[in-house]
C-alpha positions as CSV (number, residue, x, y, z in Angstrom):
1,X,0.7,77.4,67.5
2,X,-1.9,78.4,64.7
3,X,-5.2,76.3,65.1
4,X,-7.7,75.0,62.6
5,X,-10.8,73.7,62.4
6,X,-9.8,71.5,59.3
7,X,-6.9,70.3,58.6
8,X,-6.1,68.1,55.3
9,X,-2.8,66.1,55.1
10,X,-2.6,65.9,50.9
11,X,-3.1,67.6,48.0
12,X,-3.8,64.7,45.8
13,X,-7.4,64.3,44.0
14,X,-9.3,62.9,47.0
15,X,-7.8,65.2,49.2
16,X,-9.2,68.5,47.0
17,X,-12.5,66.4,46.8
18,X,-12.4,67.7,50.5
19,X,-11.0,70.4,50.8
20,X,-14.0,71.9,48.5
21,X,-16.1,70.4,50.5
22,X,-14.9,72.0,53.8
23,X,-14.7,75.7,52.2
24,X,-18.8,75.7,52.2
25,X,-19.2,75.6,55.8
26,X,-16.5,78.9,56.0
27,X,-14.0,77.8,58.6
28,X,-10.4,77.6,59.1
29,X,-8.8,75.3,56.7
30,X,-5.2,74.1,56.6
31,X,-4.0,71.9,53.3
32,X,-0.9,70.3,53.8
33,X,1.7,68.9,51.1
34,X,5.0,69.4,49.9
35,X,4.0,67.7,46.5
36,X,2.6,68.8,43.7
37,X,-0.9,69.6,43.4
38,X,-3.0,67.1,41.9
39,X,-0.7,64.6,44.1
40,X,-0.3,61.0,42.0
41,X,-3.1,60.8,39.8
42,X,-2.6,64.0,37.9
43,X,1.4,64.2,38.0
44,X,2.9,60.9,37.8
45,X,0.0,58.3,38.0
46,X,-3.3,57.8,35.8
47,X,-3.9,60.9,33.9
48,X,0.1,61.2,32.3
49,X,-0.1,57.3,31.8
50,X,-3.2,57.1,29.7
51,X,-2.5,60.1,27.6
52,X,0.6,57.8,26.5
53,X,-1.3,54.8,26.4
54,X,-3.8,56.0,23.7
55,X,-1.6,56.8,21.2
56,X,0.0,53.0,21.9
57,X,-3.9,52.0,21.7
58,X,-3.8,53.6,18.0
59,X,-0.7,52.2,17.1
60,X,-1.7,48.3,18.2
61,X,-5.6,48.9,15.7
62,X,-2.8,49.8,12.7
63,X,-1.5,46.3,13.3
64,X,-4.5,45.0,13.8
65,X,-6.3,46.1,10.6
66,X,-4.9,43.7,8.3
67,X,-6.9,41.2,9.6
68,X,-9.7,43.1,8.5
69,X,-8.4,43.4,5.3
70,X,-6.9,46.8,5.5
71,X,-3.3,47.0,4.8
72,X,-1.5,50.0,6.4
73,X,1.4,50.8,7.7
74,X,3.3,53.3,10.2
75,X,5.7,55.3,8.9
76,X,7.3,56.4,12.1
77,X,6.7,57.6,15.7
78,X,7.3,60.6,17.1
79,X,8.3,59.7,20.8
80,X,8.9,62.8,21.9
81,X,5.8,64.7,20.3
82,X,3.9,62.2,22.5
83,X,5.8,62.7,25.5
84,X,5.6,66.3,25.0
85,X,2.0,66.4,24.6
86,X,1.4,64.9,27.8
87,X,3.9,66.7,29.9
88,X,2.2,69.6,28.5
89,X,-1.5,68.3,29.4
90,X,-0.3,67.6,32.7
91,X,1.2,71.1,33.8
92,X,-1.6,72.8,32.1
93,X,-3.8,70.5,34.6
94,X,-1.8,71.3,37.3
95,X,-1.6,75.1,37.1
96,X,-5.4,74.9,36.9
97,X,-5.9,73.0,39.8
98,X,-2.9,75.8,41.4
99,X,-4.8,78.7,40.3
100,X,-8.0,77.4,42.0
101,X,-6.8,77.2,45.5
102,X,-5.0,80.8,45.4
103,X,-8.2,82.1,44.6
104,X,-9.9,80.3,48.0
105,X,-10.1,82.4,51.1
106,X,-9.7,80.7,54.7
107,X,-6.7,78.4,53.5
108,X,-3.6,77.8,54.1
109,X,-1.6,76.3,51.9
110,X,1.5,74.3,53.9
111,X,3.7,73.5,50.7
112,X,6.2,71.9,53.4
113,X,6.9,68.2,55.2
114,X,4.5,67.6,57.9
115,X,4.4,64.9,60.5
116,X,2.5,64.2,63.9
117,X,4.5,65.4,67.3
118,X,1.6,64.9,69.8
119,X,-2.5,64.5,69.7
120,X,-4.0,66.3,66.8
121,X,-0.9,68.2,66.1
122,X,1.8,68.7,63.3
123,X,5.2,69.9,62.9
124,X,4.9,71.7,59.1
125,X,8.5,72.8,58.3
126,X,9.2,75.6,61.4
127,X,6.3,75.8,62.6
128,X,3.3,73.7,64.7
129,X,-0.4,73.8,63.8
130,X,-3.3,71.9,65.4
131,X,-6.5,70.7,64.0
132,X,-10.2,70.5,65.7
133,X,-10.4,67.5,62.8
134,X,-7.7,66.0,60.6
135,X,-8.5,64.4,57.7
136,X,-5.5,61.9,56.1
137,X,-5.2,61.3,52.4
138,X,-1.4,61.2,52.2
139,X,-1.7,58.4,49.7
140,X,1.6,56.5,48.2
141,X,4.8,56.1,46.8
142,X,6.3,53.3,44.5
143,X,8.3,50.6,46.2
144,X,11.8,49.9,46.1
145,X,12.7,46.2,46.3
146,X,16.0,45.7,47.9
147,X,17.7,44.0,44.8
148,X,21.9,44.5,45.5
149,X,23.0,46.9,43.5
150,X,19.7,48.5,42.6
151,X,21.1,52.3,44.0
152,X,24.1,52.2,41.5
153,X,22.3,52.1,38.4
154,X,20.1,54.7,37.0
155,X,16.8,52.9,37.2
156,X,13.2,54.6,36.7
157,X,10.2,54.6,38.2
158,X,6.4,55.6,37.1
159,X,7.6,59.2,38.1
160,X,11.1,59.5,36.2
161,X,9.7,58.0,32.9
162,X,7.6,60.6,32.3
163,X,10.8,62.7,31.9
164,X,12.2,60.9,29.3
165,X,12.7,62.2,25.5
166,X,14.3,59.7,23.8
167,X,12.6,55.9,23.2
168,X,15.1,53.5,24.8
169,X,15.8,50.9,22.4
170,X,15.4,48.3,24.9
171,X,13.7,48.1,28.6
172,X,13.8,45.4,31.3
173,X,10.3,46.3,33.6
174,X,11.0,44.7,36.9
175,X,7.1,43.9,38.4
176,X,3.9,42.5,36.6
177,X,0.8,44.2,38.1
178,X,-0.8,47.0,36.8
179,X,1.7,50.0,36.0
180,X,3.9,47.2,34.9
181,X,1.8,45.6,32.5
182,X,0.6,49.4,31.0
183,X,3.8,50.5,30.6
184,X,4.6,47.2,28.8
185,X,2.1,47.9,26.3
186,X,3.2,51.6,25.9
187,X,6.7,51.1,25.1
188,X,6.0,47.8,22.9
189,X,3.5,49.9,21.2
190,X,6.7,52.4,20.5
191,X,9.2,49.9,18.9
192,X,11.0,49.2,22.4
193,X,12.3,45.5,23.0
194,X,10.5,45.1,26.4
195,X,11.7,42.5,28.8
196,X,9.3,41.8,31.8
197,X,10.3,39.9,34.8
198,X,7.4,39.2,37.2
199,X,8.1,37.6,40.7
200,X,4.7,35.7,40.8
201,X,3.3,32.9,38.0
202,X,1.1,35.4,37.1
203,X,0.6,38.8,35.3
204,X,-1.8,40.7,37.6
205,X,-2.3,38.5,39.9
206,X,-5.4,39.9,41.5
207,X,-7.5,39.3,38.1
208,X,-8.8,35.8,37.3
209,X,-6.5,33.4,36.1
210,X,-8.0,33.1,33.4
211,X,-7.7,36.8,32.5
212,X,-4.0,36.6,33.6
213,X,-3.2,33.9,31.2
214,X,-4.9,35.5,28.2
215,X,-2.7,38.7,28.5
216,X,0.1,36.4,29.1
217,X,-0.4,34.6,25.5
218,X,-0.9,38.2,23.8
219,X,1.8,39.8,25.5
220,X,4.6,37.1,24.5
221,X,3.6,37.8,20.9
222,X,5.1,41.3,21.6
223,X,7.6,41.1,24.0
224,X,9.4,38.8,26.5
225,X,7.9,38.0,29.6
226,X,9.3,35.6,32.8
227,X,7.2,34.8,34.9
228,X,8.3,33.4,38.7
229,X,11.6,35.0,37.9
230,X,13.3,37.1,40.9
231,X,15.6,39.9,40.5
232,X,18.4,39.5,42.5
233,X,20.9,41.7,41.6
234,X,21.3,44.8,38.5
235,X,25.1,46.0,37.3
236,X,26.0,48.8,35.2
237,X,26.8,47.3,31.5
238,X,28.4,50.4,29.6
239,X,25.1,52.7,28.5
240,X,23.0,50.3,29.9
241,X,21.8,47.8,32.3
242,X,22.2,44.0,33.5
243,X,19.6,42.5,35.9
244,X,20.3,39.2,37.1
245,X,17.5,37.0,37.8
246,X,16.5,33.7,39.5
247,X,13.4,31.4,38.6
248,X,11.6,30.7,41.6
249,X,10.9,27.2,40.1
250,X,14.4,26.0,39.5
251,X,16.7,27.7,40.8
252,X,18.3,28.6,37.4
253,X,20.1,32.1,37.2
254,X,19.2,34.0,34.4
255,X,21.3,37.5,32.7
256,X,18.8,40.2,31.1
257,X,20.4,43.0,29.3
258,X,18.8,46.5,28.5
259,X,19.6,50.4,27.9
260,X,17.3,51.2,30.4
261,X,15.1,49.5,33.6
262,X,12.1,50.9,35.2
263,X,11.1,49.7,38.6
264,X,7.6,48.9,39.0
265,X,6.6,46.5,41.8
266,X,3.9,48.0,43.5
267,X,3.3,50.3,45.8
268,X,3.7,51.4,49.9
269,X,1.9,53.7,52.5
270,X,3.0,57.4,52.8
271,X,2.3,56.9,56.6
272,X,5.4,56.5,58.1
273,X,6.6,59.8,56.9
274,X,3.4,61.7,59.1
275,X,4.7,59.6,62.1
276,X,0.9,58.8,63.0
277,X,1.9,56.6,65.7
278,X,2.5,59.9,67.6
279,X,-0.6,61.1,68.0
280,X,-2.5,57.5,68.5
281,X,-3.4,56.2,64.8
282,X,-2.7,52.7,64.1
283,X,-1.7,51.3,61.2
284,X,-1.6,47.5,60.0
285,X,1.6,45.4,58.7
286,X,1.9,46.7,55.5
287,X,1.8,50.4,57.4
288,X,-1.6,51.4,55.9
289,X,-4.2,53.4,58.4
290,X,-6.4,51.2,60.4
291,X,-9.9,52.8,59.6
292,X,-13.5,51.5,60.8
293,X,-16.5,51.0,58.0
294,X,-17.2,54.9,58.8
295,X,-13.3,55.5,57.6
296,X,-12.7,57.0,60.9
297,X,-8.7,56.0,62.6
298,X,-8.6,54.8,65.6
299,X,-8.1,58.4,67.0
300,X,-11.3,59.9,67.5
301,X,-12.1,63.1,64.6
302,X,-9.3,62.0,62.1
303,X,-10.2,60.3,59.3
304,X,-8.4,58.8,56.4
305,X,-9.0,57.9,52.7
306,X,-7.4,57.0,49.7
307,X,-4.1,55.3,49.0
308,X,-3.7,55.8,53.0
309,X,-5.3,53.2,54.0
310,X,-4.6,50.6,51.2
311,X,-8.0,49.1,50.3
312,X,-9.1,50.1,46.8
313,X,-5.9,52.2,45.5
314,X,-7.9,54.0,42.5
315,X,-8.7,57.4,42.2
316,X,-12.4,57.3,41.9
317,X,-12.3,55.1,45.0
318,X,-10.2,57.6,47.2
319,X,-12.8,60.5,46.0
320,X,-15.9,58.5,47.0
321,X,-14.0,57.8,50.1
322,X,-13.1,61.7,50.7
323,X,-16.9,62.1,50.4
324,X,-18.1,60.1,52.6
325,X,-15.4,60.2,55.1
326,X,-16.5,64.3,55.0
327,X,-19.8,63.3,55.9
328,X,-19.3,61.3,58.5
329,X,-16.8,63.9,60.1
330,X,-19.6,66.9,59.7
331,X,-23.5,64.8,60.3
332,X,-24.9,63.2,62.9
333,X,-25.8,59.7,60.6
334,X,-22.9,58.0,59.4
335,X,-22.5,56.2,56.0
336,X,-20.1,53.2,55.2
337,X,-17.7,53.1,52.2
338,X,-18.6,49.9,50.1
339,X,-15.8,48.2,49.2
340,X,-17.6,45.8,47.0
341,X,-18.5,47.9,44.7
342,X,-15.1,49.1,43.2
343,X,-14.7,48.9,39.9
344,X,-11.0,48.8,38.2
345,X,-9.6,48.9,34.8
346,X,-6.0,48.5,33.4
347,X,-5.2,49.9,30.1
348,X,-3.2,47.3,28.6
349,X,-3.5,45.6,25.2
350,X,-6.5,43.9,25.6
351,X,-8.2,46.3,28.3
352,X,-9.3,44.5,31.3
353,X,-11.9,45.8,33.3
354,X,-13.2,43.8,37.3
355,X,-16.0,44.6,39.8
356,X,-16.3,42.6,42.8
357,X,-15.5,39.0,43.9
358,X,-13.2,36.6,41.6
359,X,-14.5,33.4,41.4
360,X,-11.8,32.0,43.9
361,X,-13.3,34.6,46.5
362,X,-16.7,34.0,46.3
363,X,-16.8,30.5,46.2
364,X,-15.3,30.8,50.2
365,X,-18.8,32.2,51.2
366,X,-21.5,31.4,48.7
367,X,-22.8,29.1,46.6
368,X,-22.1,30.6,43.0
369,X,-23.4,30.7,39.2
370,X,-20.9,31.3,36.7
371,X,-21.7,32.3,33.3
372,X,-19.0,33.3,30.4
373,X,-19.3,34.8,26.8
374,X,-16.7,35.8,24.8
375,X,-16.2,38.5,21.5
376,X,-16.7,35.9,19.1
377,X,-19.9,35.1,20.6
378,X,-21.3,38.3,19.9
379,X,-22.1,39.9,16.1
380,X,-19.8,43.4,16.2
381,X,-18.0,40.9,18.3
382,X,-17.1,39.0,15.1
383,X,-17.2,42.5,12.7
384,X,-14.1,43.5,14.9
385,X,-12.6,40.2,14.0
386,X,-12.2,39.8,18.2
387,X,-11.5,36.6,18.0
388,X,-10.1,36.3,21.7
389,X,-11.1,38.6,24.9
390,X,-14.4,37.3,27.4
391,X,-16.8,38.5,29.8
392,X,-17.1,36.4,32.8
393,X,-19.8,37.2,35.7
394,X,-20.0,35.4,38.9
395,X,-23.6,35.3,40.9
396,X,-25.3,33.9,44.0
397,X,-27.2,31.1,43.4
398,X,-30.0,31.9,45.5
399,X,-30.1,35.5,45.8
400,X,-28.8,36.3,41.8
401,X,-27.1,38.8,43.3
402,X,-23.7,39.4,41.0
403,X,-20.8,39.6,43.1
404,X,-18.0,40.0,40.7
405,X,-17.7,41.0,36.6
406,X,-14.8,40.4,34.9
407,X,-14.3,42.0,31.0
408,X,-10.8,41.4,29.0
409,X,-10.8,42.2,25.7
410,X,-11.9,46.1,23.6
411,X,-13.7,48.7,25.2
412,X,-14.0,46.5,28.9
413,X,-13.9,49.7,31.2
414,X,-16.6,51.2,28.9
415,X,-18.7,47.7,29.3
416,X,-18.0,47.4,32.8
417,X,-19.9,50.5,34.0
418,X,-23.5,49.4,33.4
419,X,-22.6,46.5,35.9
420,X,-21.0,48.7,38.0
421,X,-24.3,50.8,38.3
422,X,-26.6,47.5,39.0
423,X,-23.9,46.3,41.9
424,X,-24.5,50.0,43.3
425,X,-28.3,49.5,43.7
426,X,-27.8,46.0,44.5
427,X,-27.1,44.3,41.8
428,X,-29.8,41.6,40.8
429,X,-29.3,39.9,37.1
430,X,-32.7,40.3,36.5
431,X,-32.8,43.7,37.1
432,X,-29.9,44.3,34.8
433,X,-31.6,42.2,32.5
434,X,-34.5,44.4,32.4
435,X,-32.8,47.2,30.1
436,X,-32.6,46.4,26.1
437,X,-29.3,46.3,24.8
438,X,-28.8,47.1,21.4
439,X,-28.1,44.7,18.3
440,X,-25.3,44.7,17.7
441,X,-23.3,46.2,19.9
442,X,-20.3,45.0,22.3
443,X,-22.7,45.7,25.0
444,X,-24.5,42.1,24.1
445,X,-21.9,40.9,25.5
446,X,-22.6,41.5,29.3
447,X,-26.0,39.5,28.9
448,X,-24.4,36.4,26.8
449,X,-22.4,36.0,29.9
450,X,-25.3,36.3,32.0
451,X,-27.4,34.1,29.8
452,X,-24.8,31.3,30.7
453,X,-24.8,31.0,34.2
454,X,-24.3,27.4,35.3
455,X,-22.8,26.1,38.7
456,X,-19.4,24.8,38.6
């Protein structure tokens, strides 16, 4: 049995945040995934998924011109150029990311299956390896809902799309949270007939409702959406697909016909597949690591971050994790992760962008101020002719502490990030306040909404 002082379990973003980190103090390391490098984010998640969604970003400001008085038109899209393009990005990322472990001494690489057979030791293919400290950032996969007749059509997921060369004419996306609601835009933005059919009453359902309804009304002026609509069952229908659905409301069974459907309901924990139950980790019902504020399992020197344990599922959120889990694994004084201070964005047509608490959440603890501005209420605002898209903040009464910010409408990840940076240091209004913003600009925006802070 070989043994380690290290060893990681993933290869994804948050799992290399480590692994550099590790390589300074010059010990044994073992890196374990069968995957490729980079894990989600890099291959099949963020990074391929916005390189598509730009171009569809371009393509919805050519409509949109004409209501500033510009009149042009697109002559055609290349769908395969912009595939191509990021396919290419991506492997060129990858090999990168490839090239720079080769070149690390004290590593091995386990490019194999690994799962727990007893305390702080895995089965990697053949052989067995043990680790002084395990570190868990074995992330995610999509989920498969158990709709009959799912297995006999040739569906696609966020992985398989990206493999496509050919625009489908037409697409049924089963699922209405975030990779949904991107992809919606993206091929909408192409010239596909998108249907979406979303289980819940709401697009995104973790946003505010009233950012949920606003992407509702702008996405049914480009595609079809049903909301509280379950799939039941899919069928082959010559080249293409049937998906039979019920409305939760009713009852009514509805028919949906399309050349191709992608799958896109969420995601579930990688955990099973490491068997962690064998060497004492628990996890909770939805099978995502159990982990203390410290992100330490409940088996003593392993730790887990990222996707694992299910509590912020970004990227930047799993590497802030890797570091401080890292910390906490190597230093006497231990740090916590702080959840409330995630930020999030989805890359749809308006942008949305949330920090912190909705307005539903923090009402259950505190007594809150709500304040709200929109685009229009703003001068380059109006020179954008944004005549929809808000900013809506949510504060303590006493304290002005801002627990949640929430931005739909252009550039709202951009926007977001100077919020983002007052919630990190604590997040007073008046501090944030403090700073000129410049006239005119969209960020005017973020203290209209603060200007307007009333108790509801």
């Amino acid at each position: 049995m070989k043994e380690y002082d290290y060893v990681i379990i993933g290869g994804g973003t948050a799992g290399l945040v480590l692994l550099y980190k590790a390589i300074d103090k010059g010990k044994k390391i073992a890196l374990i995934d069968k995957g490729l490098i980079g894990g989600t984010c890099a291959n099949t998640g963020c990074v391929p998924s916005k390189m598509l969604i730009y171009p569809a970003d371009v393509v919805t400001a050519v409509h949109h011109a004409t209501k500033l008085g510009i009149n042009a038109e697109i002559i055609s899209i290349d769908f395969n150029a912009i595939m191509r393009r990021m396919r290419d990005y991506v492997a060129e990322n990858r090999k990168n990311m490839e090239d720079g472990i080769k070149d690390i001494k004290g590593v091995d690489y386990f490019r194999d299956e690994g799962h727990f057979v007893e305390d702080y030791t895995l089965e990697v293919g053949r052989e067995r390896i043990r680790g002084r400290q395990i570190f868990i950032a074995s992330g995610s996969r999509g989920r498969i809902p158990p709709i009959k007749g799912l297995d006999t059509i040739d569906y696609l997921t966020n992985e398989t799309l990206l493999g496509l060369t050919e625009k489908p004419e037409s697409m049924i996306i089963i699922g209405g949270g975030y990779i949904a609601a991107e992809y919606g835009h993206f091929y909408a933005a192409m010239g596909t007939r998108v249907t979406i059919i979303q289980d819940n009453d709401r697009l995104l359902p973790n946003e505010e409702p009233e950012i949920s309804d606003l992407l509702l009304h702008e996405f049914k002026k480009r595609m079809i959406v049903h909301t509280n609509m379950h799939a039941e069952e899919a069928q082959k229908d010559g080249g293409g697909c049937i998906i039979k659905g019920k409305d939760n409301k009713t009852g009514e069974m509805k028919s949906f016909a399309a050349q191709k459907v992608l799958v896109a309901v969420g995601r579930q924990s990688n955990a099973d597949l490491l068997k962690v139950e064998n060497t004492g980790i628990e996890t909770d019902e939805k099978n995502y690591i159990r982990v203390s504020d410290h992100l330490e399992t409940t088996k003593p020197d392993i730790w887990a971050f990222g996707d694992a344990i299910g509590r912020q599922m970004f990227t930047h959120a799993g590497d802030r994790e890797a570091e401080i889990a890292w910390h906490n694994a190597v230093n006497i004084g231990k740090k916590k992760m702080d959840f409330s201070a995630v930020p999030h964005a989805v890359y749809t047509h308006p942008q949305i962008a949330s920090i912190g608490l909705t307005e539903e959440q923090a009402r259950k603890h505190h007594t809150i101020l709500v304040g709200q501005a929109g685009y229009p209420d703003i001068v380059l605002g109006n020179a954008m002719e944004q005549d929809i898209g808000f900013a809506k903040a949510i504060v303590e009464k006493k304290s002005r502490k801002i627990l949640g910010f929430h931005i739909v409408g252009p550039e709202a990840p951009i926007l977001l990030q100077e919020v983002t940076n007052a919630m990190a240091k604590g997040g007073a209004v008046d501090d944030l306040l403090e700073g000129l913003h410049i006239f005119p600009s969209l960020s005017e925006l973020i203290p209209e909404a603060l200007g307007h802070l009333e108790q509801r």
